[in-house]
ChimeraX commands (.cxc) that place a marker at each C-alpha (Angstrom):
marker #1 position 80.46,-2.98,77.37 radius 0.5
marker #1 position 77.04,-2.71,79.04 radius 0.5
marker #1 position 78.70,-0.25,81.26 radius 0.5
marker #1 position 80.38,2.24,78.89 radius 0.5
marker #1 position 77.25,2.62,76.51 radius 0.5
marker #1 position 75.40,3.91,79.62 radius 0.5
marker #1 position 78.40,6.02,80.19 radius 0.5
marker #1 position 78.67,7.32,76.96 radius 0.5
marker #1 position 74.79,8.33,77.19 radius 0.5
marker #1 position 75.27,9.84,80.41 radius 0.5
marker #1 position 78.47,12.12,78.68 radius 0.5
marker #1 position 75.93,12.76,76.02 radius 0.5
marker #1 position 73.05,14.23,77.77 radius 0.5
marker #1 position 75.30,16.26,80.10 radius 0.5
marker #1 position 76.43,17.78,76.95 radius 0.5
marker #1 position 73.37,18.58,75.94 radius 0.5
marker #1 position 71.93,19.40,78.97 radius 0.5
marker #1 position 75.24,21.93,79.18 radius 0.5
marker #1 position 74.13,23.14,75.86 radius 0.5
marker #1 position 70.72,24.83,77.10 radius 0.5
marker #1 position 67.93,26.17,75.22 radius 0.5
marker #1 position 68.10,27.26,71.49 radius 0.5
marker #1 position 65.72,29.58,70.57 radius 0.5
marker #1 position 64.01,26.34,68.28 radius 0.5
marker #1 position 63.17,25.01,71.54 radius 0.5
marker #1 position 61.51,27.97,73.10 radius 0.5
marker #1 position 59.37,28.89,69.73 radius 0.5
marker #1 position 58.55,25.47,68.76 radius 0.5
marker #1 position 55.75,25.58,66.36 radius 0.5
marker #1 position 55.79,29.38,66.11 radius 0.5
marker #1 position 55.95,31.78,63.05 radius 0.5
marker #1 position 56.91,34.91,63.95 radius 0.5
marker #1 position 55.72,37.37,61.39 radius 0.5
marker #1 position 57.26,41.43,60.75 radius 0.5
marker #1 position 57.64,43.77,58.88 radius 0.5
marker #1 position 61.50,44.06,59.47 radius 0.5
marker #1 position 64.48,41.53,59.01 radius 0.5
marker #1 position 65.37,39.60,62.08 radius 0.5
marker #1 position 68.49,39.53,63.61 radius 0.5
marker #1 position 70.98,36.67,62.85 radius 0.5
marker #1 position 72.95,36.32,66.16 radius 0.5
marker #1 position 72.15,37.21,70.02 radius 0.5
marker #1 position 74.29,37.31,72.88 radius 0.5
marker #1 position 71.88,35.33,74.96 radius 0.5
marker #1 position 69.19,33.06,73.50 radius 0.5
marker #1 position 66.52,34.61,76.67 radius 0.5
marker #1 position 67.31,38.05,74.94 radius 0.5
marker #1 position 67.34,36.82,71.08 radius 0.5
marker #1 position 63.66,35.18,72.12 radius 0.5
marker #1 position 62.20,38.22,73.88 radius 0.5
marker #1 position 63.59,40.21,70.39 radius 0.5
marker #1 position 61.73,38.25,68.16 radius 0.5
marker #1 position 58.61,38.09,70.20 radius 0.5
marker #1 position 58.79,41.77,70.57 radius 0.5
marker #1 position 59.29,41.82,66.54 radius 0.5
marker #1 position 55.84,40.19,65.61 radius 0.5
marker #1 position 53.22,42.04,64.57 radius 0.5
marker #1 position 49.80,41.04,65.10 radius 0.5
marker #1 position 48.43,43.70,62.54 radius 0.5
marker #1 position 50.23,44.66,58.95 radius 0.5
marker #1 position 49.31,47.24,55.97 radius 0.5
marker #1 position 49.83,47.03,52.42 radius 0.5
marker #1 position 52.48,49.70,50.99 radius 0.5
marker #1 position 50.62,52.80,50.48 radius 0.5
marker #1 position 53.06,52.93,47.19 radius 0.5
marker #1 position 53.55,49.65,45.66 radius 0.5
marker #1 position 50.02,48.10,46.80 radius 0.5
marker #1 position 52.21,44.79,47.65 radius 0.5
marker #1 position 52.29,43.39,50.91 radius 0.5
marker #1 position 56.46,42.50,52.38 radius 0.5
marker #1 position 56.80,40.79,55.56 radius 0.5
marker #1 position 59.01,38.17,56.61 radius 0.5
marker #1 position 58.58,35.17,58.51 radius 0.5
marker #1 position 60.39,33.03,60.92 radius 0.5
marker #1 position 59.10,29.61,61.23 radius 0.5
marker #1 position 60.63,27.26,64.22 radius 0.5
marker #1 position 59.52,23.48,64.22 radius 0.5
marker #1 position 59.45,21.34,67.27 radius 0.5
marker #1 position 61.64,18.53,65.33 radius 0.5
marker #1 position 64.14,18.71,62.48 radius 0.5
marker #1 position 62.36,18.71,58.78 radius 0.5
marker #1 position 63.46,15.68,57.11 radius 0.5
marker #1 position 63.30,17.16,53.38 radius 0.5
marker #1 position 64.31,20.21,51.48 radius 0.5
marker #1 position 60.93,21.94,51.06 radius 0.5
marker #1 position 57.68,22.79,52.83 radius 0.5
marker #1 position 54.59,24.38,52.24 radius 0.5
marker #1 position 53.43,28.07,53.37 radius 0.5
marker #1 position 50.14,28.35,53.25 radius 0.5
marker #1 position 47.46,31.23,53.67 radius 0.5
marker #1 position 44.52,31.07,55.30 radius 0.5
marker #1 position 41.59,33.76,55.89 radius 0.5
marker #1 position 40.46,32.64,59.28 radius 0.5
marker #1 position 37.91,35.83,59.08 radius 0.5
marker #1 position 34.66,33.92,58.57 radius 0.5
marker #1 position 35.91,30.37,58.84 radius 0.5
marker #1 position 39.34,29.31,57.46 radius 0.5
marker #1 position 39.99,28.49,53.55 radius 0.5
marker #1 position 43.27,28.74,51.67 radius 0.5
marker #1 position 43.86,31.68,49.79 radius 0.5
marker #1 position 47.62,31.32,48.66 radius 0.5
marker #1 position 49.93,28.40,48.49 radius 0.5
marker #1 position 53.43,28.57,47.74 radius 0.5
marker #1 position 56.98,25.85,48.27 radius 0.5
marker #1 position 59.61,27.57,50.65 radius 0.5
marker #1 position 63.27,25.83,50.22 radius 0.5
marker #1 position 65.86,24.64,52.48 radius 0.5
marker #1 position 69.32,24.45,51.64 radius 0.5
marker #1 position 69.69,20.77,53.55 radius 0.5
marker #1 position 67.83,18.37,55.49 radius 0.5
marker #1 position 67.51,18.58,59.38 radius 0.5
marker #1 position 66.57,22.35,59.67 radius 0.5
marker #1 position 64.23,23.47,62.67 radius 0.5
marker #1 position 64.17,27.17,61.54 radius 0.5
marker #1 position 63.29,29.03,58.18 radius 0.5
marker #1 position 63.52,32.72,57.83 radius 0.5
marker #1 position 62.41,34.36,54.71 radius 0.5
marker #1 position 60.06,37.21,53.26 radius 0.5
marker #1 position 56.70,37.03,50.99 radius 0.5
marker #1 position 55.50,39.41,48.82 radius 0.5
marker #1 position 51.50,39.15,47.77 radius 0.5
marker #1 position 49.53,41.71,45.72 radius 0.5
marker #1 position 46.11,43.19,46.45 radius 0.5
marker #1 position 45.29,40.69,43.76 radius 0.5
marker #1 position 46.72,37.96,46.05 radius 0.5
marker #1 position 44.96,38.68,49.34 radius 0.5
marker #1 position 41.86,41.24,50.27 radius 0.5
marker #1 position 42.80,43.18,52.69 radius 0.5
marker #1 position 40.84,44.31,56.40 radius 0.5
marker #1 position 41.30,40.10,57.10 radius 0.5
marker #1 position 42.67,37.58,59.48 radius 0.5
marker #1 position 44.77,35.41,58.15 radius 0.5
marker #1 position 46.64,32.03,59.66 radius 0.5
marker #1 position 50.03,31.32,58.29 radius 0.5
marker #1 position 51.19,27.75,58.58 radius 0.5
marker #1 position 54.05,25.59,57.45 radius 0.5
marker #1 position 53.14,22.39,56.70 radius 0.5
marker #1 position 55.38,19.18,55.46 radius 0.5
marker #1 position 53.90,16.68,53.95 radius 0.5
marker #1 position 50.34,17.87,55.57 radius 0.5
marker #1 position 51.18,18.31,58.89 radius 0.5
marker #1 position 51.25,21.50,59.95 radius 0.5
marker #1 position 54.82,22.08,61.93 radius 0.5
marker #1 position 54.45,26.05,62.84 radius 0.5
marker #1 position 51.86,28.64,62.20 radius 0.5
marker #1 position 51.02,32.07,63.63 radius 0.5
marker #1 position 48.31,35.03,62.70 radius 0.5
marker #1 position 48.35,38.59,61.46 radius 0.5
marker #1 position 45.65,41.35,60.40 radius 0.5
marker #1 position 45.98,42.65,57.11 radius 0.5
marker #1 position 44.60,46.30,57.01 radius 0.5
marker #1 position 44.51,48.46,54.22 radius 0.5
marker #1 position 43.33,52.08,53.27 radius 0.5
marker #1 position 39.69,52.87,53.02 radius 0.5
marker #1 position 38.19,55.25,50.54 radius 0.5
marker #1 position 38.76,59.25,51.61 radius 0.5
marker #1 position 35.78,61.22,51.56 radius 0.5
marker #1 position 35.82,64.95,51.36 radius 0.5
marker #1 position 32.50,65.16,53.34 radius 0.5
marker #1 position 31.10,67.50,51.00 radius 0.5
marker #1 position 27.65,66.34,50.03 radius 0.5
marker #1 position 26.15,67.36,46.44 radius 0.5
marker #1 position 22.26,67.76,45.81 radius 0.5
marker #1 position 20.64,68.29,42.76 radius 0.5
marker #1 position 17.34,70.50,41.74 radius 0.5
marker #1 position 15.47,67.31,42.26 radius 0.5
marker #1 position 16.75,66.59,45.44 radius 0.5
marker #1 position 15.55,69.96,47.03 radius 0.5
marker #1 position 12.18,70.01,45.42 radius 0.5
marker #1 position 9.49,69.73,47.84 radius 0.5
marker #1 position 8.13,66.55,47.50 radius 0.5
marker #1 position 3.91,66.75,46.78 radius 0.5
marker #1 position 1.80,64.91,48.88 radius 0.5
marker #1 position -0.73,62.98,46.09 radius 0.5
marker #1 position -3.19,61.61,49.19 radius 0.5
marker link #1:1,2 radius 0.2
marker link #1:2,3 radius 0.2
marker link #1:3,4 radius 0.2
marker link #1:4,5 radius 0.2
marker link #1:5,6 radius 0.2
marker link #1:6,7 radius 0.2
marker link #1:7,8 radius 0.2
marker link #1:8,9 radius 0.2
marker link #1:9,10 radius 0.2
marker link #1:10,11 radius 0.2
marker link #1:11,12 radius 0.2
marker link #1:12,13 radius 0.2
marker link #1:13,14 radius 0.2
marker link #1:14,15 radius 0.2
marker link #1:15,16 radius 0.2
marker link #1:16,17 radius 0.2
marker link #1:17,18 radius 0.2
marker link #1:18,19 radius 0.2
marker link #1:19,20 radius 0.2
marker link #1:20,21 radius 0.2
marker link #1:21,22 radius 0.2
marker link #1:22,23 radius 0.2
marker link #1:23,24 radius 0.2
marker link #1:24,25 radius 0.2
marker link #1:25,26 radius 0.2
marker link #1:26,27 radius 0.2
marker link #1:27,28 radius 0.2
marker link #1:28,29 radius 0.2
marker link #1:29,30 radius 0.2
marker link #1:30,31 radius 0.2
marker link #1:31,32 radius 0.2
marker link #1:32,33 radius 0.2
marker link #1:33,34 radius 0.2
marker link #1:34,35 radius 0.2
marker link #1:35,36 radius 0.2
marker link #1:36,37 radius 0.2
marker link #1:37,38 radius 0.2
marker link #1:38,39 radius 0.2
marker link #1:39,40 radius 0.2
marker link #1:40,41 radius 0.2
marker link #1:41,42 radius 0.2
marker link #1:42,43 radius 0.2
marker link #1:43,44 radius 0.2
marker link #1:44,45 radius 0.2
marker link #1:45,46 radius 0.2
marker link #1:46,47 radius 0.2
marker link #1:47,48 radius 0.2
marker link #1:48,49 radius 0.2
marker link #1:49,50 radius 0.2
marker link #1:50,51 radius 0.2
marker link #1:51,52 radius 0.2
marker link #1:52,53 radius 0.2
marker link #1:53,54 radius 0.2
marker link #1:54,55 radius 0.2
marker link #1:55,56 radius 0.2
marker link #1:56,57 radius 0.2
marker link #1:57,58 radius 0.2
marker link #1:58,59 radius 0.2
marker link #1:59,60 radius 0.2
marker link #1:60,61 radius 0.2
marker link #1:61,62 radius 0.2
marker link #1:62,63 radius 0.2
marker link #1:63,64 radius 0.2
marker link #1:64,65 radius 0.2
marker link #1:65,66 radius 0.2
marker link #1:66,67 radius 0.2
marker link #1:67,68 radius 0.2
marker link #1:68,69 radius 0.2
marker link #1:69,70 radius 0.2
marker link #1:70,71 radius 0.2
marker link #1:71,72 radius 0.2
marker link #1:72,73 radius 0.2
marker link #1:73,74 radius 0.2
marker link #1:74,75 radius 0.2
marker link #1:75,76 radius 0.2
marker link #1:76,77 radius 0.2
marker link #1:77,78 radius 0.2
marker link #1:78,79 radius 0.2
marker link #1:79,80 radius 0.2
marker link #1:80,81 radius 0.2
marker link #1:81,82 radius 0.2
marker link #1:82,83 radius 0.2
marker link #1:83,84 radius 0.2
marker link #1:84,85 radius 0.2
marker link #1:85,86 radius 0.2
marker link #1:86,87 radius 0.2
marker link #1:87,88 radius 0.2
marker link #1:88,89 radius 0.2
marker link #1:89,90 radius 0.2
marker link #1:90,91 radius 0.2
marker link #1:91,92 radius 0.2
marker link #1:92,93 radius 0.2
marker link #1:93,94 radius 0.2
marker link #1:94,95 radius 0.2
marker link #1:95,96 radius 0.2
marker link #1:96,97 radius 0.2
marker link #1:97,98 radius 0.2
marker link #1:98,99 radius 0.2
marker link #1:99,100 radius 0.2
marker link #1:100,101 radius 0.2
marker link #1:101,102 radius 0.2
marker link #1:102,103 radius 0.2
marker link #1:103,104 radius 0.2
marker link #1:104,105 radius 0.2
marker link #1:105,106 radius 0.2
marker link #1:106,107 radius 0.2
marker link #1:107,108 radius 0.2
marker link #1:108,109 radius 0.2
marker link #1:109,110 radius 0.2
marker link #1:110,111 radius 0.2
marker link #1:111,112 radius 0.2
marker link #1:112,113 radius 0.2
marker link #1:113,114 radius 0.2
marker link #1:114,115 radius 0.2
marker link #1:115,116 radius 0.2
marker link #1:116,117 radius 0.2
marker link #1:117,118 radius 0.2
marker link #1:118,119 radius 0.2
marker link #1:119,120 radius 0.2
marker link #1:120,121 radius 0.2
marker link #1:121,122 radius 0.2
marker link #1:122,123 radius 0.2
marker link #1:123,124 radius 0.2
marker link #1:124,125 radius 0.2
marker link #1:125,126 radius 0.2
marker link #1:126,127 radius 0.2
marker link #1:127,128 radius 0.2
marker link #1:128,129 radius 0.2
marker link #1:129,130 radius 0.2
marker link #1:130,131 radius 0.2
marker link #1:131,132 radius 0.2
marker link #1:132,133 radius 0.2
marker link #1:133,134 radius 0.2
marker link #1:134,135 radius 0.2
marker link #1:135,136 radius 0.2
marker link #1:136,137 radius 0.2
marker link #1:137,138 radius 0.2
marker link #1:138,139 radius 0.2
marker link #1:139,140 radius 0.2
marker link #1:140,141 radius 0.2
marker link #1:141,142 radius 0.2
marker link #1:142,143 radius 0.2
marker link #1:143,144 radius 0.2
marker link #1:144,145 radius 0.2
marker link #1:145,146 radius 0.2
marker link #1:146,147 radius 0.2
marker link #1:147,148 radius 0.2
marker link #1:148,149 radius 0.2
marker link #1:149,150 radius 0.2
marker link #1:150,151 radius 0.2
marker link #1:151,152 radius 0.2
marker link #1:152,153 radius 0.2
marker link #1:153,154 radius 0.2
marker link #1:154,155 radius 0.2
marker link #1:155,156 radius 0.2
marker link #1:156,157 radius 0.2
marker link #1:157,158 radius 0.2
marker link #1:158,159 radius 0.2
marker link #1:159,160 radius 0.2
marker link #1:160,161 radius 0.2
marker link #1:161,162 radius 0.2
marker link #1:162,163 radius 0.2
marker link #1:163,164 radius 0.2
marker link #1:164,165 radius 0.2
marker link #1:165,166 radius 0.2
marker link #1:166,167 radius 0.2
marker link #1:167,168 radius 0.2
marker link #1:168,169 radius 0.2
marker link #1:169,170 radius 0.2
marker link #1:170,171 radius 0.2
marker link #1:171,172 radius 0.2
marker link #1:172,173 radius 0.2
marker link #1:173,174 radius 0.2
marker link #1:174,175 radius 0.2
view
């Protein structure tokens, strides 16, 4: 009996083993962060992993129209997640690190290593010209995080300068 459990492991990690890498084991602990939807399937998982490396974006801009910030996320944890929900979290890491927006993503099932889905935040939500951490915590513990710059839009000057009388007075030296 002895003998066939240590078979039976043996079968099992050759199986695995067979299996090779899945891109959950390559981007443990990562959130990959874009501005575009990520692909679903890959011929290889080396190509799929080099893809969504190549996808994140380090710096991102609020919609000149809509003043909302869209990007997606995809969030890859070292060990299945053994609920239903975690916790995104923002944090401005410009001057130090506190939260700025909290919010409950949902799985459909226990056991998941990967979430992909999209935010939206208003202006009202999060300043922009800011570095912010992303995270995804359960129950605490923060299982994946990654960074981003938000930029947005200064005021446009015209670079025409206005004076008035009083500005092009001499001034009267009262020594």
């Amino acid at each position: 009996m002895k003998s066939f459990v240590i078979a039976a492991c043996v079968c099992l990690g050759a199986v695995a083993f067979a299996r090779g890498p899945v891109p959950e084991d390559i981007l443990k602990g990562k959130v990959i962060i874009s501005d575009h939807s990520f692909p679903m399937s890959w011929s290889s998982v080396s190509s799929y992993v080099s893809t969504l490396k190549n996808m994140n974006k380090g710096t991102l801009w609020y919609d000149k129209k809509t003043g909302k910030l869209t990007f997606q996320y995809a969030a890859f944890f070292a060990q299945p997640v053994n609920d239903v929900q975690v916790m995104l979290n923002l944090i401005d890491i410009t001057n130090g690190g506190h939260t700025q927006k909290v919010q409950t993503e949902q799985f459909m099932e226990k056991g998941k290593r990967v979430l992909f889905n999209s935010v939206v935040f208003d202006k009202e939500d999060i300043e922009g010209n800011k570095k912010y951490m992303v995270t995804i915590t359960d129950r605490g513990r923060v299982i994946a995080s990654g960074t981003f710059i938000l930029r947005e839009e200064g005021p446009h000057y015209s670079g025409k300068v206005t004076f008035t009388d009083d500005d092009t007075k001499p001034k009267s030296d009262t020594h």
